[in-house]
N, CA, C and O atoms as CSV, one atom per row, in Angstrom:
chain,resi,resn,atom,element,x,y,z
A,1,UNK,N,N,24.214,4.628,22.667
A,1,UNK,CA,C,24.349,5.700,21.713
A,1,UNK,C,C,24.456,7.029,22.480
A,1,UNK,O,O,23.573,7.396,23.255
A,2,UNK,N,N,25.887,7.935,22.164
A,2,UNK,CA,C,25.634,8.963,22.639
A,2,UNK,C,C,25.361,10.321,22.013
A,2,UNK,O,O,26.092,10.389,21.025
A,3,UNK,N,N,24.842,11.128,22.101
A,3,UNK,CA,C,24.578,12.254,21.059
A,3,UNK,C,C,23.429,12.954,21.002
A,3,UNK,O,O,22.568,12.276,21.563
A,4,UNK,N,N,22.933,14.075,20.566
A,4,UNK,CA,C,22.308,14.853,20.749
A,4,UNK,C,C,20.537,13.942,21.256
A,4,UNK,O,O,19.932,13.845,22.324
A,5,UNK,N,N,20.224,13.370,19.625
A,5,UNK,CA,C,18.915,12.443,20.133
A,5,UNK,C,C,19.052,11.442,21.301
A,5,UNK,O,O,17.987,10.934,21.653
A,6,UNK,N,N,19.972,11.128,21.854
A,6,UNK,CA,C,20.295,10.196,22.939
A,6,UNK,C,C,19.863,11.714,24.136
A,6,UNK,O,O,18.844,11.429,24.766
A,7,UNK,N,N,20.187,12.547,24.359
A,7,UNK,CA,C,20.224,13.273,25.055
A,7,UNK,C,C,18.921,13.874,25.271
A,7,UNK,O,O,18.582,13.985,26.450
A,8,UNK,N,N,17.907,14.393,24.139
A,8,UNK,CA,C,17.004,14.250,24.478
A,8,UNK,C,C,15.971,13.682,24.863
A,8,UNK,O,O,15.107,14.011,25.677
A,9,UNK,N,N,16.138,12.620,24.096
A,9,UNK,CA,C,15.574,10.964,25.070
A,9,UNK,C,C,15.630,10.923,26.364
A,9,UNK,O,O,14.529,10.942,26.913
A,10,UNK,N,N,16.780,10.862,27.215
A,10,UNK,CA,C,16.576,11.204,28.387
A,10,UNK,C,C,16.130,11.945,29.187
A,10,UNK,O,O,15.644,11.661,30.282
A,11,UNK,N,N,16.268,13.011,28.677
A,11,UNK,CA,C,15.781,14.120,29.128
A,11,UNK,C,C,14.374,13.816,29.510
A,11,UNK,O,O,14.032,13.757,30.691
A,12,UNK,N,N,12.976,13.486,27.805
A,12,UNK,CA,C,12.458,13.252,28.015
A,12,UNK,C,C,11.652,12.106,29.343
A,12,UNK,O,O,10.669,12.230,30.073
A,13,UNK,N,N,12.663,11.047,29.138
A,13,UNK,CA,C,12.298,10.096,30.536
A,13,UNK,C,C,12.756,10.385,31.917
A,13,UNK,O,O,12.430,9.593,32.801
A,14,UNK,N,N,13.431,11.363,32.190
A,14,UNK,CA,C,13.442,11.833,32.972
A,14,UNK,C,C,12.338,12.838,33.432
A,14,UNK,O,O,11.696,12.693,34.472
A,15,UNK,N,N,12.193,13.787,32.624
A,15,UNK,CA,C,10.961,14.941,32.761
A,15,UNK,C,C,9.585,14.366,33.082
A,15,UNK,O,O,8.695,14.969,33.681
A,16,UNK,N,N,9.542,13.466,32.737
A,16,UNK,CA,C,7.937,12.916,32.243
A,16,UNK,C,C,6.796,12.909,33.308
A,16,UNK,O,O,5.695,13.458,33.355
A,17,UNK,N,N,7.748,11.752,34.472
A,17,UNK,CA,C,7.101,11.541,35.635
A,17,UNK,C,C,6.654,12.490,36.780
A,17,UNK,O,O,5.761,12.300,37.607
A,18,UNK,N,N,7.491,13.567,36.636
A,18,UNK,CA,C,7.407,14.848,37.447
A,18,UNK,C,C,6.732,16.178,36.625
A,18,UNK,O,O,6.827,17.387,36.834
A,19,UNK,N,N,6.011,15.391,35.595
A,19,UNK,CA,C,5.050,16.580,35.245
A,19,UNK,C,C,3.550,16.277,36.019
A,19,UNK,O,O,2.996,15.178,36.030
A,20,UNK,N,N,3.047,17.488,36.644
A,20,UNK,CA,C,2.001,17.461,37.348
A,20,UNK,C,C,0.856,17.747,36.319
A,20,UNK,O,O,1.067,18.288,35.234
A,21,UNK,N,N,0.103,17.496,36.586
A,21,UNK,CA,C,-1.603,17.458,35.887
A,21,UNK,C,C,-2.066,18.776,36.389
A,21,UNK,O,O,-2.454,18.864,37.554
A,22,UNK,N,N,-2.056,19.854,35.565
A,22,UNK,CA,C,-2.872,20.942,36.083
A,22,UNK,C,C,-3.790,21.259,34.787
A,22,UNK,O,O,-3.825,20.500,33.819
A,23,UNK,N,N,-4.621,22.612,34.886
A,23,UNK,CA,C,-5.613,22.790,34.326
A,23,UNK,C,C,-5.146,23.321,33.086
A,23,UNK,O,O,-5.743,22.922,32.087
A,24,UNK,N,N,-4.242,24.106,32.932
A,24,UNK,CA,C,-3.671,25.181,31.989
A,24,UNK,C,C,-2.004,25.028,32.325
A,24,UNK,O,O,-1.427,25.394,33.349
A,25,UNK,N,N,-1.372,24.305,31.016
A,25,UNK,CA,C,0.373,24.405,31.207
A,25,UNK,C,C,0.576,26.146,30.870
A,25,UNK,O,O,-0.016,27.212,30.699
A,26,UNK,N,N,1.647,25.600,30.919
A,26,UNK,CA,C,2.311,27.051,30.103
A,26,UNK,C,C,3.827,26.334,29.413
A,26,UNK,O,O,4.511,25.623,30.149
A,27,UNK,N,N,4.154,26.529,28.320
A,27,UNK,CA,C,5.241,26.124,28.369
A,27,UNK,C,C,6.054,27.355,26.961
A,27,UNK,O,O,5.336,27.980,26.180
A,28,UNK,N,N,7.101,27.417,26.950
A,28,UNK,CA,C,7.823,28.885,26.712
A,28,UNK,C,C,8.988,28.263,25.979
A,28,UNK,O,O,9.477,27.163,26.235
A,29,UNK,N,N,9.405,29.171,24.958
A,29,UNK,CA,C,10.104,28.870,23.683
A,29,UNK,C,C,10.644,29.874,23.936
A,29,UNK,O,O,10.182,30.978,24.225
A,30,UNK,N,N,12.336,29.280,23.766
A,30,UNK,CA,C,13.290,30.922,24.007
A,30,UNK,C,C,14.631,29.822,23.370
A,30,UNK,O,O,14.888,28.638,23.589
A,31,UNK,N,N,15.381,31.039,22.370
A,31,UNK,CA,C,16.311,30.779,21.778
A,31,UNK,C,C,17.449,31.400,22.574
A,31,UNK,O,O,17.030,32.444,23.073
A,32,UNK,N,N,18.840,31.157,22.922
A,32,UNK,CA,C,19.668,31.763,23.457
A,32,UNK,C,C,20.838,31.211,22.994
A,32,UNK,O,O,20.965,30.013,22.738
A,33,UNK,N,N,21.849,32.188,22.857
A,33,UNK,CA,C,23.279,32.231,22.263
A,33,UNK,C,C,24.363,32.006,23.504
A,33,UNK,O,O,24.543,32.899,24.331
A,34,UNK,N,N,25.000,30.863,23.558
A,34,UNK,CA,C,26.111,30.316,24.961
A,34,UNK,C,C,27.169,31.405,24.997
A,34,UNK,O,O,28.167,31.103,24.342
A,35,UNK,N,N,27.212,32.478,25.532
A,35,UNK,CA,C,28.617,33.188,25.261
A,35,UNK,C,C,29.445,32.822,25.982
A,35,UNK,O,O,30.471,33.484,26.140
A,36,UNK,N,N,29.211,31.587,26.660
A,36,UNK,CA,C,30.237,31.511,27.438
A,36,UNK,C,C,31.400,30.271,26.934
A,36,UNK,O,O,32.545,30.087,27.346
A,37,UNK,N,N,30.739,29.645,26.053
A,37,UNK,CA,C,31.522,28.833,25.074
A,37,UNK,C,C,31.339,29.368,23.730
A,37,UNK,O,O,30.413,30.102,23.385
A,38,UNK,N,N,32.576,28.817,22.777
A,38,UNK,CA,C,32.601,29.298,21.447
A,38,UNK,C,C,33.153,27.654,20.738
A,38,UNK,O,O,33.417,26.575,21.269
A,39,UNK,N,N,33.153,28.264,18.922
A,39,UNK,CA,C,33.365,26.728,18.594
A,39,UNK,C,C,34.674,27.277,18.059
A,39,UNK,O,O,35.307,28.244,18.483
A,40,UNK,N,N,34.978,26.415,16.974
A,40,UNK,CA,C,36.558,26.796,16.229
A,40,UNK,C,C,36.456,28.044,15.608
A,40,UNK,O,O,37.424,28.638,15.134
A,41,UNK,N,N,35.381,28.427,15.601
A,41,UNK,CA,C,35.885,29.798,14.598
A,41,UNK,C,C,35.004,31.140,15.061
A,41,UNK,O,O,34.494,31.993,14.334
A,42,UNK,N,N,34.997,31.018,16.770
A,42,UNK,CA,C,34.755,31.895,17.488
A,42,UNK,C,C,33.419,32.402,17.836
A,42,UNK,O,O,33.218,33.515,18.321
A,43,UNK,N,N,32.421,31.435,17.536
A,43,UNK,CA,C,31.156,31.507,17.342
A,43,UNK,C,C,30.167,30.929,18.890
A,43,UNK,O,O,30.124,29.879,19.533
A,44,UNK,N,N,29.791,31.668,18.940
A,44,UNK,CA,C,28.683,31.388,20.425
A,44,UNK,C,C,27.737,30.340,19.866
A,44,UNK,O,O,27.189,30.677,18.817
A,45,UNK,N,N,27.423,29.114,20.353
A,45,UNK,CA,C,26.326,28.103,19.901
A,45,UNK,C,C,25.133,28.762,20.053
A,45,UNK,O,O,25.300,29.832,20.637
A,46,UNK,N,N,24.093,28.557,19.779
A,46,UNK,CA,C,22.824,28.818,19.501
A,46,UNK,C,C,21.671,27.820,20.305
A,46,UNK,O,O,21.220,27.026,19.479
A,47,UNK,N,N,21.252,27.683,21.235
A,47,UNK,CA,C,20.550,26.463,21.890
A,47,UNK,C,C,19.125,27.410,21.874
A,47,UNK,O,O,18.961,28.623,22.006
A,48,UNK,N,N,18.179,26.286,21.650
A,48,UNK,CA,C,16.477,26.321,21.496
A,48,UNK,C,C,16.110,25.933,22.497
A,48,UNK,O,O,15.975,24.710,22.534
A,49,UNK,N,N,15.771,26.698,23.766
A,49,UNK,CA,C,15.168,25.550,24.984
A,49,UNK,C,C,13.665,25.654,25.288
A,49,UNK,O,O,13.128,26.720,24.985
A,50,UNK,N,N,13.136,24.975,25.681
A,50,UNK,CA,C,11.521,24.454,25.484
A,50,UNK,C,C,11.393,24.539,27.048
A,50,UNK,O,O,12.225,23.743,27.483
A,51,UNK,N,N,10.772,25.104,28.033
A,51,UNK,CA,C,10.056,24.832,29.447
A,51,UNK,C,C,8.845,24.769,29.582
A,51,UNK,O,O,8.061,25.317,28.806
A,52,UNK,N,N,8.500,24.084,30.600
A,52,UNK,CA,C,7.371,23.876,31.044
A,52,UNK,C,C,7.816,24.866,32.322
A,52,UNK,O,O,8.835,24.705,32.995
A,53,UNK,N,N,6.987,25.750,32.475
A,53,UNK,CA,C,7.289,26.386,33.362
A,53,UNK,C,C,6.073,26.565,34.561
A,53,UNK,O,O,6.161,27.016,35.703
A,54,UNK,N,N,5.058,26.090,33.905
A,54,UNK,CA,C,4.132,25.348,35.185
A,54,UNK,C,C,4.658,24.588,36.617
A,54,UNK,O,O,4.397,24.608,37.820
A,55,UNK,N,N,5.675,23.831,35.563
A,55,UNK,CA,C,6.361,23.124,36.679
A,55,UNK,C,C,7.850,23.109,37.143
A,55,UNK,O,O,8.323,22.658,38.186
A,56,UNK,N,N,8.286,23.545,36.395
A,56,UNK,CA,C,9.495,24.788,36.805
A,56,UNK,C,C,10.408,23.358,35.806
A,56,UNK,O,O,10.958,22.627,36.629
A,57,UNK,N,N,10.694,22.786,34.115
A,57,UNK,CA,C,11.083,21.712,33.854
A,57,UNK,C,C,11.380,22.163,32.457
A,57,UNK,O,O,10.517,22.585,31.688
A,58,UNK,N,N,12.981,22.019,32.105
A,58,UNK,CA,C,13.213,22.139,30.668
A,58,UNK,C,C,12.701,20.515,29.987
A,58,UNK,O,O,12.788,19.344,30.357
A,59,UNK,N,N,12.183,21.193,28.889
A,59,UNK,CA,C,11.462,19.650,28.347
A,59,UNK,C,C,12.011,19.007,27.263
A,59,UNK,O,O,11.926,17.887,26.759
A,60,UNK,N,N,12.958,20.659,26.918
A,60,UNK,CA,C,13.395,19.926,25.468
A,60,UNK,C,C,14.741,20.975,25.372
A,60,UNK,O,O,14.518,22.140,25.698
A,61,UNK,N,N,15.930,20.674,25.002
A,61,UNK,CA,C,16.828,21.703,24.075
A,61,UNK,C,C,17.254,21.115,22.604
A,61,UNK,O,O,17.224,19.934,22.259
A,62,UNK,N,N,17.657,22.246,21.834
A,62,UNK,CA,C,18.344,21.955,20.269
A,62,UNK,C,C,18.752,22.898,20.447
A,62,UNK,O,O,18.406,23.967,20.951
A,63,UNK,N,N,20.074,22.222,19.718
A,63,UNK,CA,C,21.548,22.947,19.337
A,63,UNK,C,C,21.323,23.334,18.259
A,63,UNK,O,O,21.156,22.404,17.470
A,64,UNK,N,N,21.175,24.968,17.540
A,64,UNK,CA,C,20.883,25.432,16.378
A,64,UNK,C,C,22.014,25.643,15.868
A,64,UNK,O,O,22.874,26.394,16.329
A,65,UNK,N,N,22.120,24.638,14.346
A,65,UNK,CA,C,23.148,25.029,13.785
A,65,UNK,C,C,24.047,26.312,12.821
A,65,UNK,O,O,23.342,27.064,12.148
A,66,UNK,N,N,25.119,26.454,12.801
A,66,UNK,CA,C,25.368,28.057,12.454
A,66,UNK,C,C,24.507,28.561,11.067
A,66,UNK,O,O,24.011,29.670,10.866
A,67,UNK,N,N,24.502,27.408,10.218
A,67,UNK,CA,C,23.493,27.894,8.748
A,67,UNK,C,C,22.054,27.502,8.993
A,67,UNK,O,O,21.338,27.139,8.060
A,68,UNK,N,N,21.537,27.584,10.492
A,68,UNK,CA,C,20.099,26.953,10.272
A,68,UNK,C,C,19.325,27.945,10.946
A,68,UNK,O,O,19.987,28.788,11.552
A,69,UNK,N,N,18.103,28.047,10.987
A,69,UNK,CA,C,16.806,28.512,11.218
A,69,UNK,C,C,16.533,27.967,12.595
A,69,UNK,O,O,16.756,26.798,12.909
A,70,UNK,N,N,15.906,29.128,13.610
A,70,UNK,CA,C,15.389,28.547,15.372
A,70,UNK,C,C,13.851,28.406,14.662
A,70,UNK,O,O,13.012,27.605,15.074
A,71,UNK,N,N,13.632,29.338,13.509
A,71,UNK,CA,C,11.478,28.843,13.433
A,71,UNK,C,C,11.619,27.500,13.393
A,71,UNK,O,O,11.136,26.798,14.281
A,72,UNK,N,N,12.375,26.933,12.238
A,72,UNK,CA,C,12.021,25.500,11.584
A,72,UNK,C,C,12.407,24.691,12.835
A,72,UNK,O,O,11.689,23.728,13.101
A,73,UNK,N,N,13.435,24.958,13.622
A,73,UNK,CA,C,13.508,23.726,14.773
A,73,UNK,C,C,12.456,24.117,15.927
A,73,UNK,O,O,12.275,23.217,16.747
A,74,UNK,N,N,11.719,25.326,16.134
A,74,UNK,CA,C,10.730,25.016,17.562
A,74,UNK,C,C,9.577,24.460,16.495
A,74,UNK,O,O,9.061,23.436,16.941
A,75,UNK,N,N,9.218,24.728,15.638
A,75,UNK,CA,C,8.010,23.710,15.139
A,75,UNK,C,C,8.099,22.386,14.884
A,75,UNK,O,O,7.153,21.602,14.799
A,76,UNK,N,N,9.488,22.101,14.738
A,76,UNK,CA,C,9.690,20.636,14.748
A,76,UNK,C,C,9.530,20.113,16.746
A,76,UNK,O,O,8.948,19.250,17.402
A,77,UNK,N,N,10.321,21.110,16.960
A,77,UNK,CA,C,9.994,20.675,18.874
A,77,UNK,C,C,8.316,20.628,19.296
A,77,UNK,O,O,7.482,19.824,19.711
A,78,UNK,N,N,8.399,21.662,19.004
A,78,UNK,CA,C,6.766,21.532,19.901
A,78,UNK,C,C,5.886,20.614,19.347
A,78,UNK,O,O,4.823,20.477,19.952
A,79,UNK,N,N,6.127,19.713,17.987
A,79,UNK,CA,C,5.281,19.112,17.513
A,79,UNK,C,C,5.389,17.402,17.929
A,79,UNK,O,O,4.578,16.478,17.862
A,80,UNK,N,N,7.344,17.541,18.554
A,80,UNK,CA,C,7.661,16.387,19.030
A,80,UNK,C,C,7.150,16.253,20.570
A,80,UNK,O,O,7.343,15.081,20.896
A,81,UNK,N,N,6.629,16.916,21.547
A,81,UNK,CA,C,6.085,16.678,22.730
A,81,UNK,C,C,4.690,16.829,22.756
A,81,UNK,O,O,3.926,17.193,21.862
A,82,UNK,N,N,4.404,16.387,24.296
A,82,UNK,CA,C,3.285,15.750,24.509
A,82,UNK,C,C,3.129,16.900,24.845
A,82,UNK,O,O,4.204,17.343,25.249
A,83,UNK,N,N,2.139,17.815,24.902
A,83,UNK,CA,C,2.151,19.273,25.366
A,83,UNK,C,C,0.447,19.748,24.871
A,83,UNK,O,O,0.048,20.902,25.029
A,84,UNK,N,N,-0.290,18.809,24.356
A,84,UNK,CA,C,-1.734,19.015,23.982
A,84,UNK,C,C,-2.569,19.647,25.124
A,84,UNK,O,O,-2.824,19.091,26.192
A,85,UNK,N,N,-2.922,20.779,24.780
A,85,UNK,CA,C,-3.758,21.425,25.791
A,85,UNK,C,C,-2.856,22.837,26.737
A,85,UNK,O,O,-2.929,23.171,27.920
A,86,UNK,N,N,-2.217,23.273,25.821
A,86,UNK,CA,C,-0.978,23.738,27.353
A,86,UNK,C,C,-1.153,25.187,26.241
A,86,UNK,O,O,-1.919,25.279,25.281
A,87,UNK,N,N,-0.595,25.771,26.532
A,87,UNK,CA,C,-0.971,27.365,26.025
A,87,UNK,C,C,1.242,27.276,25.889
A,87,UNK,O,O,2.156,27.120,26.700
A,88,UNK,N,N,1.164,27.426,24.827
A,88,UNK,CA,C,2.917,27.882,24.149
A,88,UNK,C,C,3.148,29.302,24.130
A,88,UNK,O,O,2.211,29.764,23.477
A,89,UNK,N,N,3.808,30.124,24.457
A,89,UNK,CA,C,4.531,31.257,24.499
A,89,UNK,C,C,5.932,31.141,24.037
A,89,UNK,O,O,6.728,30.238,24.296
A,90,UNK,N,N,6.124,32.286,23.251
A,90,UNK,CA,C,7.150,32.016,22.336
A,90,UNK,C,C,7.847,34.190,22.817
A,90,UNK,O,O,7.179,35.000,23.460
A,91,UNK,N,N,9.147,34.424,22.256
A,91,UNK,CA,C,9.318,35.844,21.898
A,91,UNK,C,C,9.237,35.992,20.707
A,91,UNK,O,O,8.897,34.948,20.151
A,92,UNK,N,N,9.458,37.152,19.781
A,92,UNK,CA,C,8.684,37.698,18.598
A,92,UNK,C,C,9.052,36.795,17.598
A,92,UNK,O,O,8.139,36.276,16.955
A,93,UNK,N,N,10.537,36.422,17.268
A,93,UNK,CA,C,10.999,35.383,16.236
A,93,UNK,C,C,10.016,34.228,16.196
A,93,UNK,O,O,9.743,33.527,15.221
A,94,UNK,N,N,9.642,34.170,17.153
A,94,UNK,CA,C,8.622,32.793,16.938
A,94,UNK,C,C,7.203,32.785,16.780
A,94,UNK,O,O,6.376,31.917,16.501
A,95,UNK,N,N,7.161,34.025,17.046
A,95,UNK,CA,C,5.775,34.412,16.638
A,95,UNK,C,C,4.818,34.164,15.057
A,95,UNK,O,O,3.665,34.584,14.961
């Protein structure tokens, strides 16, 4: 299967093993607009990316769609990782 949930799947099994055990994560919520690609009707995509930046590791992205909301997809993200105990930082939209 190829496609977005295929993609983060991997991601995830990839990331997993190279997360280190420390005392305090940090991991950081930032929405950003691709200007460097556009779609058919001239529009910059919208990607949600999730780091662990403890360990220098994107953990998660979503592709925000043009009629959708970045709140409703990082609360769906952060609720889909293992991230218990880690201190989340977000910028103001997510606040």
């Amino acid at each position: 299967m190829v496609g977005p949930k295929s993609s983060t799947e991997l991601l995830e099994r990839l990331t997993k093993p190279l997360v280190s055990e420390v005392k305090q994560r940090l991991i950081s919520l930032d929405g950003q607009a691709v200007r460097a690609s556009r779609d058919d009707n001239n529009r910059a995509p919208y990607v949600l990316n999730v780091r662990d930046t403890t360990n220098c590791l994107t953990l998660s992205q979503k592709l925000i769609g043009a009629k959708e909301n970045e709140i409703t997809h990082a609360t769906e993200v952060v609720r889909s990782l293992e991230i218990h105990g880690a201190v989340v930082i977000a910028d103001a939209l997510n606040t």
